[in-house]
Phi, psi and omega in degrees: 000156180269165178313325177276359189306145179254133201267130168249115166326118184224120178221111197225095174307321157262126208293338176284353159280340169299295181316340186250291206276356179286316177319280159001282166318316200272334156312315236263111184309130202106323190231143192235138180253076198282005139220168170249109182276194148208006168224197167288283198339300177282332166291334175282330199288329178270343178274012196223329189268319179282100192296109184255110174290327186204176189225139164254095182239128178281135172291316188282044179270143189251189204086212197302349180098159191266275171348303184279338173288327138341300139351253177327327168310253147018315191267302169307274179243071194344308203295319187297129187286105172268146187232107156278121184237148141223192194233024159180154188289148160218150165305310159319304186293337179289324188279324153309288184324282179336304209270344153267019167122341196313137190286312235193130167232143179214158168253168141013271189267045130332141164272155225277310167319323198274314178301327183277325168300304194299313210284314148348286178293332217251317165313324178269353159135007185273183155276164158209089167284157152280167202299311205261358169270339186283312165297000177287309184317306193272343174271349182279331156295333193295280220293336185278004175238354157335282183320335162261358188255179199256158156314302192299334158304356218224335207243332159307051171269116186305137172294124148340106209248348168288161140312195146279301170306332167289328188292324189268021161262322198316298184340279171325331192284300203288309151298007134117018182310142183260202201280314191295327185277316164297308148318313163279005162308313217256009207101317186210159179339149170300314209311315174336285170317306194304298172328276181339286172347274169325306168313324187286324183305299187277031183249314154279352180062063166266190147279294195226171180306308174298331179295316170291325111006278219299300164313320180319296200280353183268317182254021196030047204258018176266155129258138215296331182307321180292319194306303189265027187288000000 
């Protein structure tokens, strides 16, 4: 592995699942996953032994529990970007998470590209919600802003601001496709691509491709037909 590689914590109880997505993960160019927990006890004890870019964690841990080793991370080492996984949405754990610091929660049967995307974004410092926690998320600003808003305020919803070919470079992006791959997917030139690229960047007001990936699909501004080609 290279010296940048980003190193991950992976905390799982169950081992054939630990075993597949660490496996998994160990595919992926960049990320070397240099310990396995399979409770809290041992995950805070490799975060306190170790330099770590992200913690991969099941909230559904047994012993001190997935909330509270989170907790106790978060306390230890403010800075590390905890990704959450569990295997079904609850309302409660979101509004928990949010409030000890967690980037990111996916369930369980997330795909496998999104998940290596989230991990991504939330190791640089970004968020990651899943689908049904960002609408649990995006309806709960609604109903608290119900009371102030206006009809004419309400009927003010920003348009979608990609093209149909930037959402399908996003798409491409998001599956970790490079300029050269897209372009011949698509037909025309990298320079082409790159012009897309940029179009895409300052439109969302980003940095970079992942920070853009990462909104797009957060804010659904992909179609889901592109999302699953």
């Amino acid at each position: 592995m290279t010296s940048n590689a980003l190193r991950i914590l992976l905390v799982e109880d169950d081992e054939l699942f630990r075993l597949g997505l660490s496996m998994r993960l160990q595919q992926e160019p960049g990320f070397e996953v240099v310990a396995e927990a399979e409770d809290g006890e041992a995950a805070i004890e490799f975060a306190l032994q170790q330099p770590l870019h992200i913690v991969l964690l099941d909230v559904g841990l047994p012993g001190i529990g997935g909330i509270e080793t989170c907790e106790q991370l978060k306390q230890q080492c403010p800075e590390l970007p905890i990704l959450a996984l569990t295997s079904r949405f609850q309302k409660p754990l979101i509004a928990k998470l949010i409030e000890i610091g967690v980037k990111g929660y996916c369930l369980k049967g997330i795909r496998a590209e999104l998940l290596i995307l989230a991990m991504r974004s939330v190791a640089a410092g970004a968020s990651w919600w899943d689908e049904a926690a960002t609408t649990e998320i995006q309806s709960t600003f609604v109903q608290s802003a119900q009371p102030t808003s206006t009809p004419s305020e309400a009927e003010e919803l920003p348009a979608n601001p990609l093209t149909r070919r930037e959402q399908e470079i996003l798409a491409m992006i998001a599956a970790g496709r490079s300029n050269q791959e897209i372009a011949d997917l698509l037909y025309i030139a990298p320079g082409t691509v790159r012009v897309h690229v940029h179009s895409i960047l300052k439109k969302l007001e980003v940095r970079d491709r992942t920070q853009a990936a990462v909104l797009a699909i957060q804010k659904q501004l992909i179609s889901s037909d592109l999302l699953t080609d």
